[in-house]
N, C-alpha and C positions, 0 to 999 in steps of 0.2 A: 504494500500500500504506500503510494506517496505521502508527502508531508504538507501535513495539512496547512496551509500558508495563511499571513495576519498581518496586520497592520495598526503599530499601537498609536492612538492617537492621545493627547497631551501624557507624554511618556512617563516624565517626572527621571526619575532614577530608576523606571523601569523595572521597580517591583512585581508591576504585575505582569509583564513578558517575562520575566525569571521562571514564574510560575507556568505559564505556557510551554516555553522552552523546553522545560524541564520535564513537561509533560509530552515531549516530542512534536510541537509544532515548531513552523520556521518562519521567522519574524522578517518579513519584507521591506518594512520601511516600520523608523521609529519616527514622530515628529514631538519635539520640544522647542522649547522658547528659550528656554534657562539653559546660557553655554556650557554652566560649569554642569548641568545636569547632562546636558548633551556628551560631553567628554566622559562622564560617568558610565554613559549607554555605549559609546567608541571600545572602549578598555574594555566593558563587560562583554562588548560583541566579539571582541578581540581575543579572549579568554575562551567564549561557546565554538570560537575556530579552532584555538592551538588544540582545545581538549579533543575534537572530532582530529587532529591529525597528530593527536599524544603529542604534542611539541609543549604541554604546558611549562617544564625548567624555562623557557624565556619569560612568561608570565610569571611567576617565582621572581627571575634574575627582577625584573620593572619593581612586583612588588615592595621589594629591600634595596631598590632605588642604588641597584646595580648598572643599571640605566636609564638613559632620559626619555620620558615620554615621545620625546617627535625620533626617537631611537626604535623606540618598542613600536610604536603606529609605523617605522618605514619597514618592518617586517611582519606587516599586515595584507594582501589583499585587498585596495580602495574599494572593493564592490562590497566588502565587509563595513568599511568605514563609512562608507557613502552611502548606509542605508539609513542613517543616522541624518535626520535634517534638523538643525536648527533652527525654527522660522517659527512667528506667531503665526498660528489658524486664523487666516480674517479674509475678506472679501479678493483682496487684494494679491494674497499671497496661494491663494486655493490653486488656481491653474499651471501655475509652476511646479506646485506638490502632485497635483495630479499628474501632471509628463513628468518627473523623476521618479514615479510610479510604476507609469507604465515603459517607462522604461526597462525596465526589470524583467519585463515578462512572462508574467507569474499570474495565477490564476489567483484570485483572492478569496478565502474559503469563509473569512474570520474579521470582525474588523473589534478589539476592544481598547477602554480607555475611559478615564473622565475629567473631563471639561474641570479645571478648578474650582474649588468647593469653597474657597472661603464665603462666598457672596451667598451661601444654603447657611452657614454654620448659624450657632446662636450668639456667638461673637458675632456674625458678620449684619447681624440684626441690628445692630447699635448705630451702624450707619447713616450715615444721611442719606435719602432715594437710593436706598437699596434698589427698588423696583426697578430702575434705569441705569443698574451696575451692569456692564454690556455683556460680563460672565456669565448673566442669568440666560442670555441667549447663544450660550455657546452648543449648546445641542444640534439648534440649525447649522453649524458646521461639521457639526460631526454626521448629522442626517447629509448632507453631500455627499461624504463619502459613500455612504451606504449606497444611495441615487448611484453614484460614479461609476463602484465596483460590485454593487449589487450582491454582495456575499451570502452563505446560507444562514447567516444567524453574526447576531452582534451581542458582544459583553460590555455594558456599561456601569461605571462604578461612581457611588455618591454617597454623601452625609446624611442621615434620617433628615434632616431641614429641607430636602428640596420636595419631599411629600409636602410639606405644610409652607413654602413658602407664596406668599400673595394669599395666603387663605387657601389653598391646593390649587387655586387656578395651573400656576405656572405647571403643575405635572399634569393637570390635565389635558393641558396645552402640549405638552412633551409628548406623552401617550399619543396624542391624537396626530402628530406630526408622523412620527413611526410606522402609525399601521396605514398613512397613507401613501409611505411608501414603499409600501408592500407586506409591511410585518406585524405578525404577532406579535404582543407585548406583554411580560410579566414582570410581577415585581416582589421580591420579598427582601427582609433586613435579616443580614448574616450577624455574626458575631466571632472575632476573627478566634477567638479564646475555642471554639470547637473544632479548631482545624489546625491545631497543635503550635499553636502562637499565645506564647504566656503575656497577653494581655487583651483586656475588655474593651474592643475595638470595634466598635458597631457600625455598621454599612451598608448602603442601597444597592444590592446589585440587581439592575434590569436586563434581561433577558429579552432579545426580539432575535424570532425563527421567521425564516422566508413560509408564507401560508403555504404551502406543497409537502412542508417538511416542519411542525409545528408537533412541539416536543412540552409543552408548556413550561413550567418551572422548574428545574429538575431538581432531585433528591441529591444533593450534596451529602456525599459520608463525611462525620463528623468522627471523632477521635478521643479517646479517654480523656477530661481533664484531671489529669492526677499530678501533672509536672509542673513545677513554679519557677518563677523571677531566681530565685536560688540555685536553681537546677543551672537558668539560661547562665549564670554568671559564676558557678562553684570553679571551673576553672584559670580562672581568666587573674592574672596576675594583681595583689593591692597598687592602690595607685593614691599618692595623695592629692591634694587639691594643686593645680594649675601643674605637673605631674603627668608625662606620656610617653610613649613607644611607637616610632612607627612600625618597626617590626621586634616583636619578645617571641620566646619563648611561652609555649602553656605553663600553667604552674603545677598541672598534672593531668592526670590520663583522663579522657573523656568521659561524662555517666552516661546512663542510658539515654536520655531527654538528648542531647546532643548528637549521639550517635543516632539513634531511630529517624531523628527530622533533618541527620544529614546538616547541620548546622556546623558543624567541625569538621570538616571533610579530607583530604588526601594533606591538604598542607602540614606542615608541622611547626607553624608559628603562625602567629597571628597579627595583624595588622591594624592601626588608628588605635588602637586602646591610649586615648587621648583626654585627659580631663580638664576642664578650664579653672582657670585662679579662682578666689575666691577672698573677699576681705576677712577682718574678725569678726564681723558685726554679724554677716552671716552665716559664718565658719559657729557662730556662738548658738544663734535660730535653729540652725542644721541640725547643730546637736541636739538642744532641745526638743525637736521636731521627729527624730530618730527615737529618743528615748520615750517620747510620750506617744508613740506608734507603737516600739516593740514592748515594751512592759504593760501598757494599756488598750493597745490598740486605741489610741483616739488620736483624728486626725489637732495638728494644730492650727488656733484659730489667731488672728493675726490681734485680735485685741488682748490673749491670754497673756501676751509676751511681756516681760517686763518692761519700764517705762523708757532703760535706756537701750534697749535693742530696736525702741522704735523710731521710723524715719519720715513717719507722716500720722494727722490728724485722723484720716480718714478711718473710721472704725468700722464701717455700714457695708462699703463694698468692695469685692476681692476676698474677701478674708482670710479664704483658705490659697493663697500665693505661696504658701513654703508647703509642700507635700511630700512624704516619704513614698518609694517606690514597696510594693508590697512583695517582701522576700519569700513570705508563706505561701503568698498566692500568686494570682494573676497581677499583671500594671493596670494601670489606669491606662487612657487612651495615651500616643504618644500622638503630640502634634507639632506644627512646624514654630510654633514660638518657641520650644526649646533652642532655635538657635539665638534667641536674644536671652537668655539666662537656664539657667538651671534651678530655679527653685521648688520648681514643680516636681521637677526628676532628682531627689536625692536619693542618692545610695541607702541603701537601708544597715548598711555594717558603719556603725559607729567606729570604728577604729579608723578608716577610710575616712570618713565627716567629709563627701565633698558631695557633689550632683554629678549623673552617671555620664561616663566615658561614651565617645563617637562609637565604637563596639560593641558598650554594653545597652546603646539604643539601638545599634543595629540589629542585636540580637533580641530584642523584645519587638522587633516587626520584623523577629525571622529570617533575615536576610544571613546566609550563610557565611562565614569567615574570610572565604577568597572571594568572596566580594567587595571591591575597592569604590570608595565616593570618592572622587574627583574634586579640588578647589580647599579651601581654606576651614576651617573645625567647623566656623561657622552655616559655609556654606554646604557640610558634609551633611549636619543634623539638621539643616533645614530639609533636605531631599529625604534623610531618611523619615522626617517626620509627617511630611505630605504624599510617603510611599503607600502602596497597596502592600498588604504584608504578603513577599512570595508564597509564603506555605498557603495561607486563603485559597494567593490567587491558583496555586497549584490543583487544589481539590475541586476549583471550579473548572480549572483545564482538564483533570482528567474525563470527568464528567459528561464535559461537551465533546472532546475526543471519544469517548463510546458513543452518544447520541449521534453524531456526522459520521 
């Protein structure tokens, strides 16, 4: 049987083509906006080649910055690198995406992706005319495609908020756009914590089948949760506050949770285990925040704090801004402000006192260890925190690969 071919549309870091991938389809073209995410998708694509032609020691040598990036990319394949387009999706730029498309020459079986979500979130509610944030109409670009390449079924992925934004118009408005052009349409909310990703990650994923071939919602297998935050991090070396590695050593052998999801994979070091500084004032909260999690379980609330730990008046909103990551259990959502602080994401190991390493949020959205973010700390945990978690998006690949 051939490979089933796709087309990820707003890619991000390309979580959820990992997922795909992985599940034996072949990724056509990726488009993104964000370069350093785009170069994120280059290296990754560049990685899913050496592995199909066992040449991965050069991917290794790049990793440990054995070599320079435009070193590792000249012994790449451009039809590899060039499926990679960096360009916003908008009016202007459609037709050019469409011919380096078809350029390629590929049947297109698959189109998934989603449109950015802040403008759904309940942050993005605070807004002024949300309604006319022109994100809310990025659907209609992704329905071109579909028009374009007429695929047998598309995966799209979004924030419970775009159900209820405008009052539900706007999905009603979504839905109706879809089946009129040609497709079934379903919709149900996953939760990424049932498909072996230690954390509480809730998500729209719509489903539209070509009517000929209308599968309705499919039954996603779901997975023990029995593995926690402690599991994803028991190897991974301590690191103190502002404190990192680009490439360490594990600090010991693999548990099961690792091994089984394939999160620690052939390499034998690990890579970004990276944590950002931190002053006293919150190096002090941290702890506070740690200790009143694991001896009580209670989250801390920002008015509890003593009076000189505090830096503003405001007692009413925010409150909960310092959060401990839950070592017992599952995370909290991880999302893309953790690249402007860490107060959300602390470590739950007190001896540590710092908020969690570019690795150890990779690994709470599941992203495997030789998977490399591309650009700056900042710009790494921004991508991993507006990623699809591979392993989700995997269980949704396999699924649709038996259904096609």
């Amino acid at each position: 049987m051939r490979d089933f071919c796709f087309i990820d549309l707003f890619a991000g870091a390309s979580g959820m083509s990992e997922g795909f991938t992985k599940a034996g389809f072949n990724p056509v073209a990726h488009i993104e906006m964000n370069e350093e995410a785009c170069y994120t998708i280059k290296t990754r694509s560049a990685y899913h080649f050496l592995k199909s032609e066992n040449k991965l020691d050069l991917y290794y040598s790049y990793l440990k910055k054995e070599i320079t990036r435009e070193e590792f990319y000249k012994k790449i394949p451009d039809d590899i690198l060039n499926s990679v387009i960096n360009v916003e999706i908008n009016d202007n730029s459609i037709k050019d995406i469409f011919k380096r498309i078809n350029e390629k020459n590929k049947t297109i079986d698959l189109i998934i992706g989603g449109p950015p979500c802040q403008a759904y979130s309940l942050l993005g509610r605070f807004q002024e005319n949300i309604e006319n944030d022109p994100r809310n109409k990025l659907y209609i670009q992704y329905g071109r495609f579909l028009k374009k390449f007429s695929p047998k079924a598309f995966v799209f992925e979004n924030v419970p908020g775009i159900l209820s934004a405008n009052k539900g118009q706007h999905f009603k408005h979504l839905k109706a756009y879809f089946r009129k052009l040609g497709y079934e349409v379903y919709h149900d909310k996953l939760d990424a914590s049932d498909y072996g990703v230690v954390q509480a990650r809730k998500r729209i994923i719509i489903i539209g089948w070509k009517k000929e071939n209308d599968f309705g919602f499919p039954d996603f297998q779901k997975v023990d949760k029995k593995y926690t935050v402690n599991d994803a991090f028991e190897d991974l070396p301590e690191l103190k506050p502002g404190e990192g590695h680009h490439s360490i050593n594990y600090k010991e052998l693999k548990n099961k949770y690792l091994e089984k999801f394939e999160l620690r994979n052939a390499v034998d070091f690990v890579t970004q285990h990276i944590s950002r500084p931190h002053n006293e004032r919150d190096l002090a909260i941290y702890k506070t925040a740690i200790q009143k999690w694991n001896n009580e379980k209670i989250r801390l609330k920002y008015p509890d704090l003593p009076e000189k730990l505090k830096t503003h008046k405001n007692e009413s909103s925010f409150i909960d801004r310092f959060k401990v990551v839950n070592g017992t259990g599952v995370s909290h959502t991880v999302v893309a402000h953790i690249a402007k602080d860490g107060h959300y994401y602390i470590h739950p190991d007190e001896e540590q006192c710092r908020s969690i390493s570019v690795r150890e949020a990779a690994r709470l959205q599941s992203f495997p260890d030789d998977f490399y973010f591309e650009g700056s700390r900042s710009a790494a945990f921004k991508q991993i925190g507006n990623a699809v978690p591979p392993l989700m998006a995997y269980a949704i690949a396999k699924k649709m690969k038996e259904l096609l």
